[in-house]
N, C-alpha and C positions, 0 to 999 in steps of 0.2 A: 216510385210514385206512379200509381195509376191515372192517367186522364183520359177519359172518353171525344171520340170526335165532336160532342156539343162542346167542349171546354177550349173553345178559341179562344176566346181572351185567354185562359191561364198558359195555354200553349204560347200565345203569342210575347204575353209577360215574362212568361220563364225565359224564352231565347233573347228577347231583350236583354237581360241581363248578360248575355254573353256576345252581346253587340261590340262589335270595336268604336264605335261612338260612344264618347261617355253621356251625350246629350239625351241619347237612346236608353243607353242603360237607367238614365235620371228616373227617366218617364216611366222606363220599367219599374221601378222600385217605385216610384209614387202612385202607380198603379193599384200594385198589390199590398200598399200599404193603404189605399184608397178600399182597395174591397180584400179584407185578407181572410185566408181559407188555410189551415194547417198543412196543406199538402206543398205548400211555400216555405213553411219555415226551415226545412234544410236544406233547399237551395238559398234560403233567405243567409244565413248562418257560414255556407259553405264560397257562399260569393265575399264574405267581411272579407277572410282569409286574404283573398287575393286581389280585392278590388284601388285600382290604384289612383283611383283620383279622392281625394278627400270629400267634396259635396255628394259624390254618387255613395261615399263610403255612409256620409253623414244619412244618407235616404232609405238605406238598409237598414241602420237604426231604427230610425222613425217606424220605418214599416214592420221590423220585430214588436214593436211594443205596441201595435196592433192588435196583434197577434194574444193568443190567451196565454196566462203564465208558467200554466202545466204545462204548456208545450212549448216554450223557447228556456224556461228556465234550467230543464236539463239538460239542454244543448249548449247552451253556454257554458253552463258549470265544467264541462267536460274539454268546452273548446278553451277555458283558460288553463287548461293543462297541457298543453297544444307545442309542437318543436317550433312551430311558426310562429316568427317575434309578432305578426299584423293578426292572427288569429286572437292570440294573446289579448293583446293590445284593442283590440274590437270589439273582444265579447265582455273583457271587463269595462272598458267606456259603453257597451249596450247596457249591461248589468246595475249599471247607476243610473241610466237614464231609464230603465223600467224601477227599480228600484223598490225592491223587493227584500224585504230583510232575511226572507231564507236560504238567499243567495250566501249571507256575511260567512257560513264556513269551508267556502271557496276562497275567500278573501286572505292568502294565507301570508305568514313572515316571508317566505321564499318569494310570492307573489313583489309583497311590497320592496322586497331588495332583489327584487330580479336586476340581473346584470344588462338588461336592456332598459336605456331609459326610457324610451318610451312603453316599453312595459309596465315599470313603476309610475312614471307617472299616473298612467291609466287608473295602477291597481290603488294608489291615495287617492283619486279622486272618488274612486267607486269606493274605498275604506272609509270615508269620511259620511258619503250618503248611506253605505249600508249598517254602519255599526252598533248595534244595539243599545239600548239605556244603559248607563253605568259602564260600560268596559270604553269607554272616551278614554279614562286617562292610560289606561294598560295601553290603547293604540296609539295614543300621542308618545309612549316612550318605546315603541318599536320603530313610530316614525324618525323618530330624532336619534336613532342611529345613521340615518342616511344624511344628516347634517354635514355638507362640504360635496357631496357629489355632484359630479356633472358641470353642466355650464348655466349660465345665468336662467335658461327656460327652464331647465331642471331643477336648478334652485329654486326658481318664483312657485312652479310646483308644488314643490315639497311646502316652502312657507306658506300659499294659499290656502294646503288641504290643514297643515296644522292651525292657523290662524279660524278655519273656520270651525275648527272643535271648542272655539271658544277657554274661556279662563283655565279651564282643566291642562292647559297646556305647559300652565306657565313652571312647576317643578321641573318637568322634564327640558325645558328649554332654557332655565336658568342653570342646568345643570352642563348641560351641552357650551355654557358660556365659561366654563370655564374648565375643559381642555386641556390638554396641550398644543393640539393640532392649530394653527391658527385659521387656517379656512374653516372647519368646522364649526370655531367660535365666534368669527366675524357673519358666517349663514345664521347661527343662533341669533346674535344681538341684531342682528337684521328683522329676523323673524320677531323678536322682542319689543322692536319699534313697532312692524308691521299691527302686533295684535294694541298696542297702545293707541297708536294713532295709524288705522286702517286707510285712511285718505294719503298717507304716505306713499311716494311714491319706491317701488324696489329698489333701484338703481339708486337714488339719492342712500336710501335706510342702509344698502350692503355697501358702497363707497365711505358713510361714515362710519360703520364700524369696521369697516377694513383700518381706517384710521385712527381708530379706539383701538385696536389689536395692535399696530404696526408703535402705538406708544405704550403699550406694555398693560393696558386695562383688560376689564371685564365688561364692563360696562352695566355693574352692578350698581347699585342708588344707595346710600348710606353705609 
């Protein structure tokens, strides 16, 4: 990156970012997401990686997607290939919140069952906003192989991003209802409630069908 000595602010914005105050960092990032100039977006990109407070995390966001699409969108692409789970995990939550549909063939099966939850989660929320007309139901049945992993946030996850693909969901999850595994079938009929009656609360929808599973059902209707 070249900056010439008139470019104080961008000087002063970039080292912000690497303030040990995260108040400082804030401002950084709201700065350059206030006036943004391409010669930011890979420090922009290069700070997700490693920045450890969540709201400063959240500001980097905002401030890529200032930014123009040619130039963050092959830096993401590249950082959700990334050995670092928060790399990952960053540029696919950017990736949805610009959201950009030439992003979706980043958006891959590996992605969606990476073995970091919080990876996958990322990569269904960003699956769900980027995925093209017609291939819904093809992604609703790579999702619902992940039916039973993790713990209750990981769960609410996965059912959020399927629920919000709407109807297209429902072969794939009446399919997942009947299992063997009984965690996997009790996340399904959970999810099942959820897309019926969305005002349902998680915890109430996977408690009773834990109790539909634990008496030998599916929880299937006629």
């Amino acid at each position: 990156m070249t900056i010439t000595g008139q470019d104080t602010d961008a000087v002063r914005a970039l080292q912000g970012l690497e303030d040990g105050r995260s108040s400082v960092r804030l401002r950084a990032a709201l700065a350059i997401g206030t006036a943004p100039d391409p010669r930011f977006v890979d420090k922009l990109v290069e700070r997700c990686a490693t920045e450890p407070e969540f709201f400063v995390r959240d500001m980097l966001t905002w401030a890529l997607t200032r930014h123009p699409v040619s130039m963050t969108l092959p830096e993401l692409v590249r950082e959700v290939c990334s050995e670092r789970v928060q790399a990952r995990s960053q540029a696919l939550h950017t990736l949805s919140k610009i959201g950009n549909r030439q992003a979706w063939p980043a958006i891959t099966r590996t992605l969606l069952s990476d073995a970091e939850d919080e990876v996958a989660r990322s990569a269904w929320r960003a699956a769900v906003v980027l995925v093209p007309e017609g291939e819904e139901s093809a992604l609703a049945e790579v999702l619902a192989t992940q039916f039973g992993r993790g713990e209750r946030e990981t769960q609410l996850s996965l059912s959020r991003a399927l629920v919000a693909l709407g109807e297209v969901i429902v072969p794939a999850v009446r399919a997942a209802t009947t299992v063997p595994d009984p965690r996997v079938r009790a996340h399904a009929l959970a999810t099942q409630r959820l897309l019926r009656d969305p005002d349902a609360g998680f915890e109430l929808a996977i408690e009773e069908a834990k109790r539909v599973v634990a008496l030998g059902g599916s929880g299937q209707e006629g």
